[in-house]
N, CA, C and O atoms as CSV, one atom per row, in Angstrom:
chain,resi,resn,atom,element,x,y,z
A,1,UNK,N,N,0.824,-1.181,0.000
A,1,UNK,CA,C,0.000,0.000,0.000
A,1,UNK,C,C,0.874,1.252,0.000
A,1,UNK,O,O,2.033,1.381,0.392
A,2,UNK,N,N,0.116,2.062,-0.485
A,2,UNK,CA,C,1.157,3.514,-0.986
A,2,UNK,C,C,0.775,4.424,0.381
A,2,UNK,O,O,-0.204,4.254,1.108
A,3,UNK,N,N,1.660,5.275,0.494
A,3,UNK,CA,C,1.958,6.050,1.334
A,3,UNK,C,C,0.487,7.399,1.252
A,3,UNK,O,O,0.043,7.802,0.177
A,4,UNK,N,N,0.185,7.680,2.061
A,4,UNK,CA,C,-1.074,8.748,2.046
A,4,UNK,C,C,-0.580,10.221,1.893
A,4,UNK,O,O,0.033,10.832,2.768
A,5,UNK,N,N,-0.875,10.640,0.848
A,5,UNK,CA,C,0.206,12.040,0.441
A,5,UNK,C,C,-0.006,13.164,1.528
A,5,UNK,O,O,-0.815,12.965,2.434
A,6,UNK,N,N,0.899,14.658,1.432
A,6,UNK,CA,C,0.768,14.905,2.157
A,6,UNK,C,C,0.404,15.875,1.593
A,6,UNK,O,O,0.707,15.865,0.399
A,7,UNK,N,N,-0.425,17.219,2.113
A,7,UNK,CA,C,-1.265,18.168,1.223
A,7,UNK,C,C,-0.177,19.422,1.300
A,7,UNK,O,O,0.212,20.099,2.252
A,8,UNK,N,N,0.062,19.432,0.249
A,8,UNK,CA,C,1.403,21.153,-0.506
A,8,UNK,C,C,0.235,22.145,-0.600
A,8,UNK,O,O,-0.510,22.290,-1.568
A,9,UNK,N,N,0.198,22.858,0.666
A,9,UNK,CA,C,-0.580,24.137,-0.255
A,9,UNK,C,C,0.171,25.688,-0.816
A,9,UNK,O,O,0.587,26.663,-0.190
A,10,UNK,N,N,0.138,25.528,-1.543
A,10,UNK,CA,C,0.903,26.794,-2.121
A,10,UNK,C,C,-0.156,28.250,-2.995
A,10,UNK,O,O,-1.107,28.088,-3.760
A,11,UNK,N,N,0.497,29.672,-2.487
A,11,UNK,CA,C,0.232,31.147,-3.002
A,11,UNK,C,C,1.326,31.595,-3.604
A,11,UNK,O,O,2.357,31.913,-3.012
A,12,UNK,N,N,1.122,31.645,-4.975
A,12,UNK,CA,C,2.083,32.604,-5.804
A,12,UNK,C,C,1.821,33.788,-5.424
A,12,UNK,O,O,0.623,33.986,-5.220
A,13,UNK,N,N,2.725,34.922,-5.199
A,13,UNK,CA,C,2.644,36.426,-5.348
A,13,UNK,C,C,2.868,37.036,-6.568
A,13,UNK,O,O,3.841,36.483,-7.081
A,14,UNK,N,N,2.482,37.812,-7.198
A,14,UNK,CA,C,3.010,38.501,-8.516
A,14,UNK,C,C,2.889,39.911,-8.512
A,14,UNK,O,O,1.960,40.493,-7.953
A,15,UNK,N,N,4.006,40.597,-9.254
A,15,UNK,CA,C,3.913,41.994,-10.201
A,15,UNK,C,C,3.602,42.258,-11.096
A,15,UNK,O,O,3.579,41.204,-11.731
A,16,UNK,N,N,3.100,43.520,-12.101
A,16,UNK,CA,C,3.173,43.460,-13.435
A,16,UNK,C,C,2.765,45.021,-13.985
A,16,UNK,O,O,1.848,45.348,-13.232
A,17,UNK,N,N,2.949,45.874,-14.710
A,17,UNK,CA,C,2.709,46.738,-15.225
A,17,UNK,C,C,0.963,47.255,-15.427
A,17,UNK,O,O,0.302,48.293,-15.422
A,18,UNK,N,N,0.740,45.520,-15.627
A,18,UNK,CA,C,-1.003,45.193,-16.095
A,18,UNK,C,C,-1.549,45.756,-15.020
A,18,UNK,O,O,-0.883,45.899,-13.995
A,19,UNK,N,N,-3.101,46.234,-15.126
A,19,UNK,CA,C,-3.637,46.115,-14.223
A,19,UNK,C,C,-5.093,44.821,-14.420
A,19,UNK,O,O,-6.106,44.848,-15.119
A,20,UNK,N,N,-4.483,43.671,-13.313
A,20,UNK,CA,C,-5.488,42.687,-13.543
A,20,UNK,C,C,-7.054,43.276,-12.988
A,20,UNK,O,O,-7.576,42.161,-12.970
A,21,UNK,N,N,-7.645,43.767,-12.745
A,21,UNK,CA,C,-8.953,43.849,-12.707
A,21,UNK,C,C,-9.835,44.743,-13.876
A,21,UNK,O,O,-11.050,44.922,-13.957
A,22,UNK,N,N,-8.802,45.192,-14.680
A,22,UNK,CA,C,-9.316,45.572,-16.053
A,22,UNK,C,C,-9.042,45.403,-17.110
A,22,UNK,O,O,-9.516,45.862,-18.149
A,23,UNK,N,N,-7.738,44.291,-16.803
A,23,UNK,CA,C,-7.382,43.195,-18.435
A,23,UNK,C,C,-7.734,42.021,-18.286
A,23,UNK,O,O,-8.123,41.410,-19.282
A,24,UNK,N,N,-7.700,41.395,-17.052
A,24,UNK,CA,C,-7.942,40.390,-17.086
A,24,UNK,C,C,-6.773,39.227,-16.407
A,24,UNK,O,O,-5.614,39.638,-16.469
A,25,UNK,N,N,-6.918,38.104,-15.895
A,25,UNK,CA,C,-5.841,36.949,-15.413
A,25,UNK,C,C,-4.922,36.507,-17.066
A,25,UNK,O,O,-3.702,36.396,-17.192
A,26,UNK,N,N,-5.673,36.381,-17.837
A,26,UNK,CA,C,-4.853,35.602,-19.226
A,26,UNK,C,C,-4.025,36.781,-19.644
A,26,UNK,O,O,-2.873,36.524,-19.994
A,27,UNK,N,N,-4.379,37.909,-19.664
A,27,UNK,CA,C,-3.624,39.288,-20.319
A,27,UNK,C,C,-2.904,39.531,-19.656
A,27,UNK,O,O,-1.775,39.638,-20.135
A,28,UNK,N,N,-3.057,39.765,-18.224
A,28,UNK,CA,C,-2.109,40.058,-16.891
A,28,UNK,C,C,-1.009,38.891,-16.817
A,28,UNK,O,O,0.114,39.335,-16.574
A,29,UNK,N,N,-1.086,37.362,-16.987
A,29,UNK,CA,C,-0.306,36.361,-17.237
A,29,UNK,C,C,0.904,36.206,-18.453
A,29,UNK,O,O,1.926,35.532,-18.584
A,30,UNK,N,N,0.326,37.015,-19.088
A,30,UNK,CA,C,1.629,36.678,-20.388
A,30,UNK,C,C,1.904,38.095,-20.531
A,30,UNK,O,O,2.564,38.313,-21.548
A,31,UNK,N,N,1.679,38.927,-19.992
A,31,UNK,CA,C,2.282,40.162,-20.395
A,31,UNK,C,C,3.900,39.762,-20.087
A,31,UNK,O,O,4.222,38.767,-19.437
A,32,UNK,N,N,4.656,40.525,-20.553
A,32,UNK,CA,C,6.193,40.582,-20.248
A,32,UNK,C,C,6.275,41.349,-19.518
A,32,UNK,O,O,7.462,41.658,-19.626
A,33,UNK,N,N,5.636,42.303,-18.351
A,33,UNK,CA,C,5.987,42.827,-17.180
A,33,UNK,C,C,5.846,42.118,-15.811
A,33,UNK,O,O,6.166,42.527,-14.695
A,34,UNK,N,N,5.263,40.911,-16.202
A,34,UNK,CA,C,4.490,40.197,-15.176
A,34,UNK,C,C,5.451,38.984,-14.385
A,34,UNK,O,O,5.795,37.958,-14.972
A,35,UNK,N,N,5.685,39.177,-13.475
A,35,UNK,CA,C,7.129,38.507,-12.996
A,35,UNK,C,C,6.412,37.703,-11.556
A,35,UNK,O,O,5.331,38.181,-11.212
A,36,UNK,N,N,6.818,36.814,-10.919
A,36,UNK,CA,C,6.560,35.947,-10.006
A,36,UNK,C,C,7.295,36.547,-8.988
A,36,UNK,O,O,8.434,36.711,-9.424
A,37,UNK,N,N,7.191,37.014,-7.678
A,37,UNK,CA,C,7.937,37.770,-6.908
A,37,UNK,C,C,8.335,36.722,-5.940
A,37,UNK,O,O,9.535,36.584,-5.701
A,38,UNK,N,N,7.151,35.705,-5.152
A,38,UNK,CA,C,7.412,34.745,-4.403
A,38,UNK,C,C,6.888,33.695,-4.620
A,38,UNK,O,O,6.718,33.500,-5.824
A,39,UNK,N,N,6.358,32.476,-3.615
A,39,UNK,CA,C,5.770,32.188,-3.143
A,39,UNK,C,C,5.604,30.950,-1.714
A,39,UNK,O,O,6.285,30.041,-1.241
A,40,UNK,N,N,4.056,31.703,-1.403
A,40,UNK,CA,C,4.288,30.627,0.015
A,40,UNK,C,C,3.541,29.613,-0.122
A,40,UNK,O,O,2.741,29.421,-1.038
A,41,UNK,N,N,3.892,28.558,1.260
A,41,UNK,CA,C,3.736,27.055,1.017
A,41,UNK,C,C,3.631,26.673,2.302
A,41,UNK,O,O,4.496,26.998,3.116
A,42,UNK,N,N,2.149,25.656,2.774
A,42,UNK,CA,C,2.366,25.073,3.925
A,42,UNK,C,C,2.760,23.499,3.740
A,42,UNK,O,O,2.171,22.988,2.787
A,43,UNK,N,N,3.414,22.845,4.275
A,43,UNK,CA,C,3.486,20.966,3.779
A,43,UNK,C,C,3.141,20.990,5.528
A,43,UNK,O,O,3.778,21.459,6.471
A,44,UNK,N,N,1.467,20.049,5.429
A,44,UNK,CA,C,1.060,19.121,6.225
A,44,UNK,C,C,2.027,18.749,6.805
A,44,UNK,O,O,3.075,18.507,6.205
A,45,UNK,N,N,1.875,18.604,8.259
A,45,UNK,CA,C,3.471,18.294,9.323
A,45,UNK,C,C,4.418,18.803,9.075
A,45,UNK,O,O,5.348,18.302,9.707
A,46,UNK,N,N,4.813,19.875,8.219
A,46,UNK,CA,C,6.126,19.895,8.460
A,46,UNK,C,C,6.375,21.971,8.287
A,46,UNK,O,O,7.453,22.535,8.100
A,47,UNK,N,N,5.428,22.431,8.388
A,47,UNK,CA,C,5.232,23.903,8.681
A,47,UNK,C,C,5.128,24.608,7.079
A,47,UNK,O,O,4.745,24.033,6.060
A,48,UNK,N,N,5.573,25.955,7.208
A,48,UNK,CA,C,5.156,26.938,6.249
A,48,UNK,C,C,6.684,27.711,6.039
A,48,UNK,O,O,7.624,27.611,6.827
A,49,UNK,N,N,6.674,28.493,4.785
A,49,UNK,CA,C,7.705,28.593,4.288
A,49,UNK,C,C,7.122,30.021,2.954
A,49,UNK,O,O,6.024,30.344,2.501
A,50,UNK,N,N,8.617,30.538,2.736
A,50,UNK,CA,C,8.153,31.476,1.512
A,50,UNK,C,C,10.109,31.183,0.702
A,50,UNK,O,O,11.260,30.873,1.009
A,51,UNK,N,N,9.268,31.560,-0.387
A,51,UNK,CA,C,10.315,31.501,-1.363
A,51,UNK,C,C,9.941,32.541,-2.763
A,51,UNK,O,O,9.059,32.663,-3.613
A,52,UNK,N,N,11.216,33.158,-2.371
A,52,UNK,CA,C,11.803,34.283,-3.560
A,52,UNK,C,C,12.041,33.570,-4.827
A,52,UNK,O,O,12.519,32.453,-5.022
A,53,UNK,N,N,11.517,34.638,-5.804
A,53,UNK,CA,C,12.370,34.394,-7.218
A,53,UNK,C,C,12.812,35.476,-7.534
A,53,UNK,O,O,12.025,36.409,-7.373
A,54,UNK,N,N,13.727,35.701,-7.906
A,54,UNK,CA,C,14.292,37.026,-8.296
A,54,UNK,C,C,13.522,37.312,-9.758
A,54,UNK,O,O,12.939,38.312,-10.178
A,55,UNK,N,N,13.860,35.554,-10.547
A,55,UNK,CA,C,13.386,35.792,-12.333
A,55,UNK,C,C,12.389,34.448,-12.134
A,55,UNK,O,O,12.538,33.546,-11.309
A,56,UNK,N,N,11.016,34.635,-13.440
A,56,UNK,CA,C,10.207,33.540,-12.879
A,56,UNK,C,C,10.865,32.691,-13.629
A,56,UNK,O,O,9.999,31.915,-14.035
A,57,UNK,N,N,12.016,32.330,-14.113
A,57,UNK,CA,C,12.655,31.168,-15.224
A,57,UNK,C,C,13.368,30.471,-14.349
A,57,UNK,O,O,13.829,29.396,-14.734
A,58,UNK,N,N,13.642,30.954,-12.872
A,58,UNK,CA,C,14.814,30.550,-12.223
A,58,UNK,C,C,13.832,29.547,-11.219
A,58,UNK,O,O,14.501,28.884,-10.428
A,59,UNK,N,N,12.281,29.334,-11.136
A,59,UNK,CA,C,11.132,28.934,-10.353
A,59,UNK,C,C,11.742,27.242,-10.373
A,59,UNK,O,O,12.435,26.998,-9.385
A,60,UNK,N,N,11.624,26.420,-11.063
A,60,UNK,CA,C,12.613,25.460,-11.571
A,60,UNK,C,C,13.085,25.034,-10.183
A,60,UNK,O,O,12.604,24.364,-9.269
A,61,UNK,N,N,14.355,25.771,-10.424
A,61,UNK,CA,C,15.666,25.637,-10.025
A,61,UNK,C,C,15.282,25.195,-8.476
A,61,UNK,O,O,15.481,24.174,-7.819
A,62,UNK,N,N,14.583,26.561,-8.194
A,62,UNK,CA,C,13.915,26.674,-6.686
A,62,UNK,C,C,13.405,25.922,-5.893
A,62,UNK,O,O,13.698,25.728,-4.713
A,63,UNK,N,N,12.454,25.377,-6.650
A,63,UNK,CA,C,11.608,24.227,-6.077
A,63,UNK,C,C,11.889,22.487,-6.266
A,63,UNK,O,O,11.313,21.537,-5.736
A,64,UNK,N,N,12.818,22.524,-7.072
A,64,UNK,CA,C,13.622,21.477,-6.934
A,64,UNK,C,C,14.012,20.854,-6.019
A,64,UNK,O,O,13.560,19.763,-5.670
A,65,UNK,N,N,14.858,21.423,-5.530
A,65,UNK,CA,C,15.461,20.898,-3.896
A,65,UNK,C,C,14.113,20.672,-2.654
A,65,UNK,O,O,14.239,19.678,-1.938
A,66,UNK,N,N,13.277,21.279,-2.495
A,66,UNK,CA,C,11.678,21.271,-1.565
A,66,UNK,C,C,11.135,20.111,-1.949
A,66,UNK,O,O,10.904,19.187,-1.170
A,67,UNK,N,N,10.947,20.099,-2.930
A,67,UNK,CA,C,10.070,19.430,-3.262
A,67,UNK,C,C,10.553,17.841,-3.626
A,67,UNK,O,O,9.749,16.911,-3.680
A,68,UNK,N,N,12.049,17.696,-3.871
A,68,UNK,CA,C,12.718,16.245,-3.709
A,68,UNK,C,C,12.575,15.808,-2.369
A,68,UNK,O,O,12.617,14.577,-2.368
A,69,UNK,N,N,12.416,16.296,-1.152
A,69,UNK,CA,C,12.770,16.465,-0.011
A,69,UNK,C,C,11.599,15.793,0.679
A,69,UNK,O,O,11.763,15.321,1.804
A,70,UNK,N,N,10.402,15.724,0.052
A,70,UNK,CA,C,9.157,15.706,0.753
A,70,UNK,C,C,8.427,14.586,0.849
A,70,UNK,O,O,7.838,14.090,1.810
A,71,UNK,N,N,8.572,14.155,-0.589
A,71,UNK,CA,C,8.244,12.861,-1.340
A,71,UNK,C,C,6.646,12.543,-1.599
A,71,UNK,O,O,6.466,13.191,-2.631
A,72,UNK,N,N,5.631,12.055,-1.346
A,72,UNK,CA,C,4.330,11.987,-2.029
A,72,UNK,C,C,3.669,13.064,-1.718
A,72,UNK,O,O,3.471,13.109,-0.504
A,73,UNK,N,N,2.994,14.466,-2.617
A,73,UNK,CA,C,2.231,15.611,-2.619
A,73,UNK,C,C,0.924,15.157,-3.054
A,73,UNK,O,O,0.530,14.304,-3.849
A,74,UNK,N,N,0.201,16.273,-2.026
A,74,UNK,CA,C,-0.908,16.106,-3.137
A,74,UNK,C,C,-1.075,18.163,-2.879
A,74,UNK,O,O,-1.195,18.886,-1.891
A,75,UNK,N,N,-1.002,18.360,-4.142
A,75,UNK,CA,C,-1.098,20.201,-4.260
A,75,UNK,C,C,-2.019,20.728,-4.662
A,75,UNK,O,O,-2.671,20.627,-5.701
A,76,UNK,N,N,-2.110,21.605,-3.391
A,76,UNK,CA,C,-3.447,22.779,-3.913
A,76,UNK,C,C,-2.953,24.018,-3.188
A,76,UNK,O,O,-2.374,24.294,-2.137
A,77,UNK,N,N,-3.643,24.857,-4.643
A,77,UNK,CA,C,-3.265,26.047,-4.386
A,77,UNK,C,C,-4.691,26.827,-3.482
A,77,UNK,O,O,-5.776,26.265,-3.334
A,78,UNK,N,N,-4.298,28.421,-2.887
A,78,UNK,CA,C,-5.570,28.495,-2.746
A,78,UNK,C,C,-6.065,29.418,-4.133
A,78,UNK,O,O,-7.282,29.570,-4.233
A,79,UNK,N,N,-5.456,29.855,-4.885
A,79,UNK,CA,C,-6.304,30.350,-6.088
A,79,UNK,C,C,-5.758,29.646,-7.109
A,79,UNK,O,O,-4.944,30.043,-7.942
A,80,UNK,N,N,-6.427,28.206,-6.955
A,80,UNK,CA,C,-5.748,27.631,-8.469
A,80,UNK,C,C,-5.762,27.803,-10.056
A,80,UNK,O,O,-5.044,27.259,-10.895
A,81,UNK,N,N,-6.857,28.779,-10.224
A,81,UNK,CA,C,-6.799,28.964,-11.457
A,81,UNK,C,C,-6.054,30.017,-12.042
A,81,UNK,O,O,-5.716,30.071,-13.224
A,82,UNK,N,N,-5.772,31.003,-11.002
A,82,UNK,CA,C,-4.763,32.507,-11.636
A,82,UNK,C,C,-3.522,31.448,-11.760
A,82,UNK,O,O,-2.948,31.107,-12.793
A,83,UNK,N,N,-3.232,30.961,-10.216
A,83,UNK,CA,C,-1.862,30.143,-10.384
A,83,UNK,C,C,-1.270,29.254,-11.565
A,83,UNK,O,O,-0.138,29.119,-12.031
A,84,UNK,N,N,-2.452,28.733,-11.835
A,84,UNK,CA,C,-1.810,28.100,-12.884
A,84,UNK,C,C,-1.836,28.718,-14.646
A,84,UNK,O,O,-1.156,28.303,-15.585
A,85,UNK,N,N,-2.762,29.712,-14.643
A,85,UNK,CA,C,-2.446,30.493,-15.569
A,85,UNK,C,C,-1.279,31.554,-15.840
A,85,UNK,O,O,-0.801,32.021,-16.873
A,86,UNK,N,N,-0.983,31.768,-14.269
A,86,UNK,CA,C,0.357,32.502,-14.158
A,86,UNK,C,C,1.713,31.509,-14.692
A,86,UNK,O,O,2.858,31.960,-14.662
Protein backbone atom coordinates (compact mmCIF):
# COMPACT_ATOMS: atom_id res chain seq x y z
CA UNK A 1 0.00 0.00 0.00
CA UNK A 2 1.16 3.51 -0.99
CA UNK A 3 1.96 6.05 1.33
CA UNK A 4 -1.07 8.75 2.05
CA UNK A 5 0.21 12.04 0.44
CA UNK A 6 0.77 14.91 2.16
CA UNK A 7 -1.27 18.17 1.22
CA UNK A 8 1.40 21.15 -0.51
CA UNK A 9 -0.58 24.14 -0.26
CA UNK A 10 0.90 26.79 -2.12
CA UNK A 11 0.23 31.15 -3.00
CA UNK A 12 2.08 32.60 -5.80
CA UNK A 13 2.64 36.43 -5.35
CA UNK A 14 3.01 38.50 -8.52
CA UNK A 15 3.91 41.99 -10.20
CA UNK A 16 3.17 43.46 -13.44
CA UNK A 17 2.71 46.74 -15.23
CA UNK A 18 -1.00 45.19 -16.10
CA UNK A 19 -3.64 46.11 -14.22
CA UNK A 20 -5.49 42.69 -13.54
CA UNK A 21 -8.95 43.85 -12.71
CA UNK A 22 -9.32 45.57 -16.05
CA UNK A 23 -7.38 43.19 -18.44
CA UNK A 24 -7.94 40.39 -17.09
CA UNK A 25 -5.84 36.95 -15.41
CA UNK A 26 -4.85 35.60 -19.23
CA UNK A 27 -3.62 39.29 -20.32
CA UNK A 28 -2.11 40.06 -16.89
CA UNK A 29 -0.31 36.36 -17.24
CA UNK A 30 1.63 36.68 -20.39
CA UNK A 31 2.28 40.16 -20.40
CA UNK A 32 6.19 40.58 -20.25
CA UNK A 33 5.99 42.83 -17.18
CA UNK A 34 4.49 40.20 -15.18
CA UNK A 35 7.13 38.51 -13.00
CA UNK A 36 6.56 35.95 -10.01
CA UNK A 37 7.94 37.77 -6.91
CA UNK A 38 7.41 34.74 -4.40
CA UNK A 39 5.77 32.19 -3.14
CA UNK A 40 4.29 30.63 0.01
CA UNK A 41 3.74 27.05 1.02
CA UNK A 42 2.37 25.07 3.92
CA UNK A 43 3.49 20.97 3.78
CA UNK A 44 1.06 19.12 6.22
CA UNK A 45 3.47 18.29 9.32
CA UNK A 46 6.13 19.89 8.46
CA UNK A 47 5.23 23.90 8.68
CA UNK A 48 5.16 26.94 6.25
CA UNK A 49 7.71 28.59 4.29
CA UNK A 50 8.15 31.48 1.51
CA UNK A 51 10.32 31.50 -1.36
CA UNK A 52 11.80 34.28 -3.56
CA UNK A 53 12.37 34.39 -7.22
CA UNK A 54 14.29 37.03 -8.30
CA UNK A 55 13.39 35.79 -12.33
CA UNK A 56 10.21 33.54 -12.88
CA UNK A 57 12.65 31.17 -15.22
CA UNK A 58 14.81 30.55 -12.22
CA UNK A 59 11.13 28.93 -10.35
CA UNK A 60 12.61 25.46 -11.57
CA UNK A 61 15.67 25.64 -10.02
CA UNK A 62 13.91 26.67 -6.69
CA UNK A 63 11.61 24.23 -6.08
CA UNK A 64 13.62 21.48 -6.93
CA UNK A 65 15.46 20.90 -3.90
CA UNK A 66 11.68 21.27 -1.57
CA UNK A 67 10.07 19.43 -3.26
CA UNK A 68 12.72 16.24 -3.71
CA UNK A 69 12.77 16.46 -0.01
CA UNK A 70 9.16 15.71 0.75
CA UNK A 71 8.24 12.86 -1.34
CA UNK A 72 4.33 11.99 -2.03
CA UNK A 73 2.23 15.61 -2.62
CA UNK A 74 -0.91 16.11 -3.14
CA UNK A 75 -1.10 20.20 -4.26
CA UNK A 76 -3.45 22.78 -3.91
CA UNK A 77 -3.26 26.05 -4.39
CA UNK A 78 -5.57 28.50 -2.75
CA UNK A 79 -6.30 30.35 -6.09
CA UNK A 80 -5.75 27.63 -8.47
CA UNK A 81 -6.80 28.96 -11.46
CA UNK A 82 -4.76 32.51 -11.64
CA UNK A 83 -1.86 30.14 -10.38
CA UNK A 84 -1.81 28.10 -12.88
CA UNK A 85 -2.45 30.49 -15.57
CA UNK A 86 0.36 32.50 -14.16
Amino acid sequence: MGLTPKKLWFDLETKSNINLKQRGAKVYAFAPSTDIICMGYHLEDHGSGLVYFEDATKLKDKLKPILKNWGNLDFRAFNASFDVTV
